[in-house]
N, C-alpha and C positions, 0 to 999 in steps of 0.2 A: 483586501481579500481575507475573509476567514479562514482557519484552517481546515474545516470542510470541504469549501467552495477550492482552494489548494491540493486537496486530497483528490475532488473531484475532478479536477483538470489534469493532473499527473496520471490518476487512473486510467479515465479517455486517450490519455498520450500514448501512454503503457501497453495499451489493449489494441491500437490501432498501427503504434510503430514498432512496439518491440515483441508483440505476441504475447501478450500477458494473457493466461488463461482465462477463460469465461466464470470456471467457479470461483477462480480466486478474487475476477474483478466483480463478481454478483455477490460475494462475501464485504467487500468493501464498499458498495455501494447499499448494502444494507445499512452498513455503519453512519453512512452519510444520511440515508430514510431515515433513521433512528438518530437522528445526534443528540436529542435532547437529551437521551441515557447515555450522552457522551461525552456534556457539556464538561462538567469536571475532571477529564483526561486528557484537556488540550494538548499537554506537552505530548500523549502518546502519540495522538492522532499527527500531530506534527511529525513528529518521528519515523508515521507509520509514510507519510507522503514523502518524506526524504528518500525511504527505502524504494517504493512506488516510482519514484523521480528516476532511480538507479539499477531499475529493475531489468537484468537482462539475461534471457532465453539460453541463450547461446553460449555464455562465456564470461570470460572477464569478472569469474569471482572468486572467492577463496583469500587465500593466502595474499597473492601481491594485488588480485583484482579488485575495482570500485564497486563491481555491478553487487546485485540482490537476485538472489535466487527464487525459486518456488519453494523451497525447503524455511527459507529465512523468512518471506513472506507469511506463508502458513504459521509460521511458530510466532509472530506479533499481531497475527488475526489473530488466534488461539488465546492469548494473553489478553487480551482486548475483549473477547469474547466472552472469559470466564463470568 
């Protein structure tokens, strides 16, 4: 599995169990449309799916928590984006 095809499956996860928002998950699946302009940022995209993997709504972030926020997610689309 490529890291897109990776990226793409956690997104779908994200958006259907954990409530990941629409713009954030239509921000990320553009990245996926475009990967070509991506190809040499594996490691981010990789990075950016772990976060996606982790992504939770509700809670369980910060300090002692595992999850990924919308604040966190935004700021490594942003970076991705520039």
């Amino acid at each position: 599995m490529t890291v897109f095809e990776e990226l793409q499956s956690v997104t779908e996860a994200a958006r259907n169990e954990q409530d990941l928002p629409d713009f954030l998950a239509e921000r990320i699946f553009r990245i996926i449309e475009n990967r070509g302009s991506f190809r040499d940022r594996e490691a981010e995209i990789d990075e950016l799916a772990k976060k996606v993997a982790t992504y939770d709504t509700y809670g369980q972030t910060g300090y002692l928590g595992m999850g990924v926020n919308n604040v966190i997610l935004e700021k490594s689309l942003q970076r991705l984006e520039e």
